[in-house]
Phi, psi and omega in degrees: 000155173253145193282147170277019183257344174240030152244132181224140192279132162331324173298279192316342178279326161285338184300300188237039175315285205297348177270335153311278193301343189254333171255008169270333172267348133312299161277034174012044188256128164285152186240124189254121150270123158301118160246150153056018163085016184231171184282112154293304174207189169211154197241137175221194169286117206302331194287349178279303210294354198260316205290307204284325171285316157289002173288271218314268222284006166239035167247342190282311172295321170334280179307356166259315151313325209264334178267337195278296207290307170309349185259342170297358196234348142254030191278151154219138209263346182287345150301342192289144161270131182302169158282330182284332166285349153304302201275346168302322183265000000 
């Protein structure tokens, strides 16, 4: 859930970017914006933001393990074309 003390209407966010952005890397507080009253974006601590990225790219290597390994368990390499017989052609 989100607290309504780290929610700011976009205006006030141009108003107070730089104290904004100075208390979100102090206080490790993510900051939630408002546009029209609705969740717009989110400003968050860059070291979250690192974190959530190293998520997003080993859930991504995950799904790719997870789609490989049935087709690894019907591969047979005596099937396979070599490369020099690729770049040959």
């Amino acid at each position: 859930m989100v607290e309504t003390a780290q929610m700011m209407p976009i205006t006030r966010l141009q108003k107070e970017l730089t104290q904004t952005v100075r208390k979100v890397s102090e206080k490790n507080e993510s900051v939630y914006i408002l546009k029209n009253n609705n969740m717009e974006a989110v400003i968050v601590p860059f070291h979250e933001y690192e974190y959530l990225s190293a998520l997003e790219e080993a859930f991504e290597r995950l799904e790719i393990a997870e789609n490989l390994a049935p087709r690894m368990k019907r591969y047979n390499a005596a099937k396979s074309v070599s490369w020099d017989s690729i770049r040959k052609d």
